[in-house]
N, C-alpha and C positions, 0 to 999 in steps of 0.2 A: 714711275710706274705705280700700279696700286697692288693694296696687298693680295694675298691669295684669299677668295671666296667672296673677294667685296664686289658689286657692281657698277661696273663701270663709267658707266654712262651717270648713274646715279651718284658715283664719286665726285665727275664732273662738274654735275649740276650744282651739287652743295656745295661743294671746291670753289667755284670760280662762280655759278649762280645762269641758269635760265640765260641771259642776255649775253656772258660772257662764254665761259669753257671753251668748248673749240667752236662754235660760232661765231667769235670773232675772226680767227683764224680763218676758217673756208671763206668767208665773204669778204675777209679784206683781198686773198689770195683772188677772188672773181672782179674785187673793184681796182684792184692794183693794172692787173690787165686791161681793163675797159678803158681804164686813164690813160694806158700806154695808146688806146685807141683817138682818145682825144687828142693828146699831141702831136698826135702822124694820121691826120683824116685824109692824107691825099693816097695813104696807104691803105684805104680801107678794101678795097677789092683782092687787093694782095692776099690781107689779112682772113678775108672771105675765105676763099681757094685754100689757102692754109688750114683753117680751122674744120670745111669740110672734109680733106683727105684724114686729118688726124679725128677726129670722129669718127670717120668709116674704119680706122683703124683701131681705135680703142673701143668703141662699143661692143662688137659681137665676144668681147674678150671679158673673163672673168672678174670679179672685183681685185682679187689678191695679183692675177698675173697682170691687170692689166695698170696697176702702177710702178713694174719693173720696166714699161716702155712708155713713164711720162718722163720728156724732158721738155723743160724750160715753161713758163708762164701759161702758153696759150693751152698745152697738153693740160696741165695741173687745172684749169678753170674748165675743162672739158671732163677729167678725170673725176674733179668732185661732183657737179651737177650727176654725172652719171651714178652715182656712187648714193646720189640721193634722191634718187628715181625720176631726174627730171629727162627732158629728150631734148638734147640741145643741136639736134642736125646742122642748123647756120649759125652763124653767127649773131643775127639781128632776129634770130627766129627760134624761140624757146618755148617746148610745153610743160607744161608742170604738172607732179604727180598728179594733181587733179584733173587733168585735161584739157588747163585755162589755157589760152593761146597768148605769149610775150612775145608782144614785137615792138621794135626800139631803134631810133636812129642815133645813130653817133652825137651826141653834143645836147639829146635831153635828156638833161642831171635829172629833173623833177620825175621822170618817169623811169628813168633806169633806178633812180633812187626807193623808187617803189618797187620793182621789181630784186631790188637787193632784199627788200625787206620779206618780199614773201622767199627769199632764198632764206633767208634768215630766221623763219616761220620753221622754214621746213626741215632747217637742221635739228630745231626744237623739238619739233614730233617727232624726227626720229632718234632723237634721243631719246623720251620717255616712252617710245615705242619700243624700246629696249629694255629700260628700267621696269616696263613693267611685265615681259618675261620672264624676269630673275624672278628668283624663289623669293617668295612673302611682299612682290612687289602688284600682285596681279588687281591691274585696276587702274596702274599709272599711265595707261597708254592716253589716258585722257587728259593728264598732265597732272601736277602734283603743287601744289602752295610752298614754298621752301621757305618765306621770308622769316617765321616765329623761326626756326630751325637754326638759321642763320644768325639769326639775332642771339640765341642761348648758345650756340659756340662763338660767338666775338665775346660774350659777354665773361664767360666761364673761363677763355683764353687770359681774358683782361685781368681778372680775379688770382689768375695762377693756376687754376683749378683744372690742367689738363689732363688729369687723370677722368673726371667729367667730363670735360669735352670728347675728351677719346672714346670714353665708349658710346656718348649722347651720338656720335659723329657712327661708328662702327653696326649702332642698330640701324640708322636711316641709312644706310649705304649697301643694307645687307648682308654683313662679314660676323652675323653671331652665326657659331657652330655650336648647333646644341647634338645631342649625343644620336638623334633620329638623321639629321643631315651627315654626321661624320659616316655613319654604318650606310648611308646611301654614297656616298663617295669611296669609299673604303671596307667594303664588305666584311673583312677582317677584323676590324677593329676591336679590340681586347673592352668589355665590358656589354659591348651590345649596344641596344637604342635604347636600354631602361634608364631612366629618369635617377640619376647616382643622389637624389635627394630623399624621394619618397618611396622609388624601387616598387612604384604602381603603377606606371605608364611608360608609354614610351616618351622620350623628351623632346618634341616638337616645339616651338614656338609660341602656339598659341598654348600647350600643357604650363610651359616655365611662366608664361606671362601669366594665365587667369585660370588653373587648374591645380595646379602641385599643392598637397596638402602642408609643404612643407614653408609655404610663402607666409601662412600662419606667425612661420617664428619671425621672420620679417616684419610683423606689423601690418601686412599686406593679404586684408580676408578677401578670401574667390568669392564671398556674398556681397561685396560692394555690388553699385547702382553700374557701376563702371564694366566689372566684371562680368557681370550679368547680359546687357549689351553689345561687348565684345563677341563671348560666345552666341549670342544670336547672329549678332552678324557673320561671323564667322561660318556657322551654319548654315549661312544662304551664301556663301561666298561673296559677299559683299564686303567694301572698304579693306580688303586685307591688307593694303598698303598703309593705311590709317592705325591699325591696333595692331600689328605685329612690325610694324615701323615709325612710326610715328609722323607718317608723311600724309596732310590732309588733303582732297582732292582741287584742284586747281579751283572748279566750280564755287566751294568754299571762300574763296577768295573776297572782301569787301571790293563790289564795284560801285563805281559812283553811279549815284541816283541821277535817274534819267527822269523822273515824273517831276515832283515840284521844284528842284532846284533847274530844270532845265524852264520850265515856266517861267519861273522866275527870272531868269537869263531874258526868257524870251521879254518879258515885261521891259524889262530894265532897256536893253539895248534896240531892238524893236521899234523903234519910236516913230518912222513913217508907214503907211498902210502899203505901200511896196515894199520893203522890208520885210513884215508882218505877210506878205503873200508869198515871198521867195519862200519863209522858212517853213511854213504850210505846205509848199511845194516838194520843200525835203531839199531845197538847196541854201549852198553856202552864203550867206553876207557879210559884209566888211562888218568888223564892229569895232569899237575903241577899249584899249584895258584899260581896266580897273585895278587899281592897288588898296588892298587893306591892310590893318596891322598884325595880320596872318597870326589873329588868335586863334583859330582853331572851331570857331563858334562854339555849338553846342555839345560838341567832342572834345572840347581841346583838352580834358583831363584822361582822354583814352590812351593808352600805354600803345596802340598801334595808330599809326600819321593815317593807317589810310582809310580809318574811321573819323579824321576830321575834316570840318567845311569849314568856308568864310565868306563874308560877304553879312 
């Protein structure tokens, strides 16, 4: 379980990471079935008829009531799709939140193998569809950057230093209770929402991080370049999951360069003028790998892998 006031979905992500947490789970649980379809294809009509009466039974039903009547594989692969707004009526016939149309016959891997993937998409967004309803997350619905994050808790775990990790782990997950959150959970609360440092504000998140006159005796002036920033942002509601969590937006992210390293690709491998017309066309070509000495080129002293190239 996780603690109390942390988020959950958020826990996940950094816990286990985007790729893993329960998206491994939901999708091995849809590909474990489909396999059981590949082994038994003279079953598949059977398997049909089956999976429409338990849809029509599980759909018009609750999220919470209606996995007290999944049992066994074909229910549980019907239970999740539903669960993550897809519409799975047949079996060979799936829509998806977006209202793309999947249809699949039994025995292609390459296309059921995509369509795993966009299941696997979708557990993502609704994961940080979540994380960014939680308090001080708003903004993650568009997904969040975790890898620096992750890297300074393996790193600080390695060191011994899990008093650091712990709370480096505690603000990105959203479990600080500053004294404005407790009195909104807890009406009662013996001291109030004021700020038990400087006893001039109420204690909010963004007050403790780049307002309390008391951050002073820390070393820590609310006139940095930093602070200043913050509260701008903060004041348009922008990034709040960046300055009151430390989670930067997915967008943020280093992608690879699509202009002159893809030229270059085209240069190099390209080499008959059919070739050179497919990929003008926008489609695929065979082409042969390349191995270098995976220096890193002109990054390779970057502290992050996914600022380096080669070639």
């Amino acid at each position: 379980g996780t603690k109390m006031g942390r988020c959950t979905a958020t826990t996940l992500l950094v816990l286990k990471g985007p790729q893993e947490s329960v998206t491994r789970a939901i999708v091995e649980q849809i590909k474990q079935f489909w396999l059981t379809l590949v082994d038994h294809p003279t079953e598949f009509a059977r398997y049909k008829r089956g999976w429409q009466k338990l849809h029509a039974k599980l759909a018009p039903m609750g999220a919470n009531k209606r996995w007290y009547h999944v049992k066994g594989p074909m229910a549980g692969a019907i239970a999740q799709l539903l669960a993550l707004g897809w519409q799975p009526a047949e079996l060979d016939h799936w829509i998806s939140p977006a209202g793309e149309d999947w249809k699949y016959q039994v025995g292609d891997i390459p296309y059921f193998g995509e369509l795993l993937r966009e299941v696997q998409k979708t557990v993502q967004r609704t994961l940080w569809e979540r994380a960014g309803a939680f308090p001080g997350g708003a903004g993650l619905q568009q997904g969040g950057d975790l890898y620096q994050l992750q890297r300074h808790l393996r790193r600080r775990r390695k060191k011994n230093q899990h008093q650091e990790a712990g709370m480096l782990e505690t603000i990105a997950v959203g479990g600080v209770w500053t004294r404005a959150r407790r009195c909104e959970a807890y009406p009662d609360t013996e001291g109030g929402a004021t700020c038990p440092r400087c006893g001039k504000a109420n204690e909010t998140l963004r007050h403790r991080y780049y307002e309390c006159a008391a951050n002073e005796e820390l070393g820590h002036s609310n006139n940095t370049q930093i602070a200043r920033k913050a509260r701008t942002a903060l004041d348009s509601e922008e990034l709040e999951h960046f300055w009151l969590r430390g989670i930067p937006p997915a967008e943020w992210a280093v992608q690879l360069d699509n202009g002159e390293d893809e030229r270059r690709a085209k240069d190099i491998f390209c080499t008959t003028e059919e070739a050179q017309a497919a990929v003008q066309r926008g489609q695929r070509v065979e082409a042969d790998f390349v191995f270098t000495d995976g220096s890193g080129g002109k990054a390779a002293t970057a502290t992050d892998p996914r600022l380096r190239r080669c070639g």
